[in-house]
N, C-alpha and C positions, 0 to 999 in steps of 0.2 A: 709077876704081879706088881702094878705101880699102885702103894697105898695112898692114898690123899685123903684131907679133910678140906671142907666148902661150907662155907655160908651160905643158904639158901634164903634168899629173899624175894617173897611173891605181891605182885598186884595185882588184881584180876587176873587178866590172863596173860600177863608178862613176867620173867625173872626177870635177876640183875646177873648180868654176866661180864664178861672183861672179854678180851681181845689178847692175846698173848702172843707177843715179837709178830707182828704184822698177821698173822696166821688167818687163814678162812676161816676155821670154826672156835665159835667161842664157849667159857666153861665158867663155872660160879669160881667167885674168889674163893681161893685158896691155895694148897697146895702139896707136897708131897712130906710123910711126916719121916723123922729120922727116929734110927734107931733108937730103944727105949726112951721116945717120947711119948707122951699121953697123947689122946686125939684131940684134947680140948687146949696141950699145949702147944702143940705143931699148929691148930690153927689162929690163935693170939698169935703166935709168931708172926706166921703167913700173912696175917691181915696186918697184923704192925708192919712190915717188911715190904707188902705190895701197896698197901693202901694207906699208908699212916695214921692207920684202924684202930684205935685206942679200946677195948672192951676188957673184962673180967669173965676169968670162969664161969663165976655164979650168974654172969648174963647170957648163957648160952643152953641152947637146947637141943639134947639130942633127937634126930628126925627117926634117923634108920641109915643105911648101908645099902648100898649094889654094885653088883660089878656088870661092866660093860667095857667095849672094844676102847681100849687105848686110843688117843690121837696126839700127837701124828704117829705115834710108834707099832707100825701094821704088826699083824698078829700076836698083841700083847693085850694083857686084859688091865684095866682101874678097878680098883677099890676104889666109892666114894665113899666116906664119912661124913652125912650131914648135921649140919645142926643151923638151927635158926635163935635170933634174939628179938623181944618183947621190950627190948630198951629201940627209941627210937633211933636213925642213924640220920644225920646231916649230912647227905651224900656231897653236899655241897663243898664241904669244908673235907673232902677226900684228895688226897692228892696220890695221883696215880706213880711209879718209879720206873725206872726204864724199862723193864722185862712186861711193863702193861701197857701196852697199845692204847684201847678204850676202853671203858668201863658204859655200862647203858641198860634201858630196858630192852630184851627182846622177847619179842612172841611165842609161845610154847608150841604154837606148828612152826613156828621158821627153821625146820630142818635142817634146809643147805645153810645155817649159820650155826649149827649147835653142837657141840662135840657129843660122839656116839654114847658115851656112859652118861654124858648130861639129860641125853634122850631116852636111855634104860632106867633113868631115875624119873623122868618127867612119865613115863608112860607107868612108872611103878607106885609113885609119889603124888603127881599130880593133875592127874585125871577125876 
């Protein structure tokens, strides 16, 4: 099981997701947390680390959890850990690091663009 934690961030009907080392499908910033870390430190990490994400604990809110198919790693399951924040984000002033491709809105049917557990979250979370 790969654990991760994700910022989810919604508009109507689009997330914010990233692009990762060129890859077909894409997944909410974040990323994989280490051992005896908290979920809300491994993703201040992540977002500092991918995104030069500046937030606090206390700006963060827990959504919920699913697991769905890994990608790219066939027959392995994710753990998402989400949480979202009520502090606004200046996507603008984001500056992406090499392991990030693109960052962008995409459509919550755009399948063939969405990694599998990002898809078991959107059909569990946000339908």
């Amino acid at each position: 099981m790969i654990r991760c934690v994700c910022l989810v961030e919604r508009k109507g009907d689009y997330l914010r997701l990233v692009q990762v080392r060129n890859r077909e499908k894409r997944y909410f910033p974040g990323g994989k947390i280490e051992p005896d870390e908290s979920l809300e430190a491994a993703l201040l990490r992540e977002l500092e680390e991918e995104l030069q994400l500046v937030l606090t604990a206390d700006q963060l809110e827990y959504i919920g959890t699913v697991v769905g198919p890994a990608y790219p790693q066939e027959g392995m399951m994710t753990e998402l850990n989400g949480f979202r924040t009520h502090e606004p984000i200046d996507w603008s002033n984001v500056q992406i690091d090499a392991e990030i491709t693109e960052i962008d809105w995409v459509h919550i049917h755009d399948e063939a663009s969405i990694a599998p557990a990002v898809l078991k979250w959107i059909e569990t979370f946000e339908q």
